[in-house]
Steps between C-alpha positions, in 0.01 A plus 500: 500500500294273706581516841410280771265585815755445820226412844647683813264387770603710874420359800350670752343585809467864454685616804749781510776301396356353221411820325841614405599162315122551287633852404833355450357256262277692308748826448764237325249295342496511105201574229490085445463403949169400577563646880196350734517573877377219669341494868631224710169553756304339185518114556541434135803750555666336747462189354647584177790628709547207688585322122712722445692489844403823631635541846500847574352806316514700285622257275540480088412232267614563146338257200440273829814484662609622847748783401825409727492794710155389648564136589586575889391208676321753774531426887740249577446298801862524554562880486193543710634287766843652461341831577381342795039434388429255767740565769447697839676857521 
């Protein structure tokens, strides 16, 4: 049986939080992902990201999509301002 490569490609910045989801990814990963950690503080990284729509790590890209449950649009202007950023205590 010939079976296809799959590309995971994880996003990160390797912080604290990010090291769970790289675990997380590599324990459920199968024999035919092609898991590659990626560090967003490389400029070729973070570009590459940016493509992708990266807002926030860690994120996943599977075969070069954005899987859904990383595609948080980050800080919101809004929410920041609703949580009062920018206005005097």
């Amino acid at each position: 049986m010939n079976t296809k490569q799959r590309k995971v490609e994880v996003f990160s910045a390797g912080c604290p939080a990010c090291e769970p989801a790289v675990q997380l990814v590599q324990s459920i990963a199968c024999p035919s992902c092609d898991v590659e950690v990626l560090d967003m503080h490389q400029p070729e990284v973070a570009r590459k990201a940016a493509q992708y729509g990266v807002k926030t790590v860690p994120a996943v890209a599977i075969d070069g999509q954005l899987v859904s449950c990383c595609t948080g649009a980050g800080p919101q202007e809004s929410a920041l301002r609703a949580a009062g950023l920018g206005e005097a205590k």
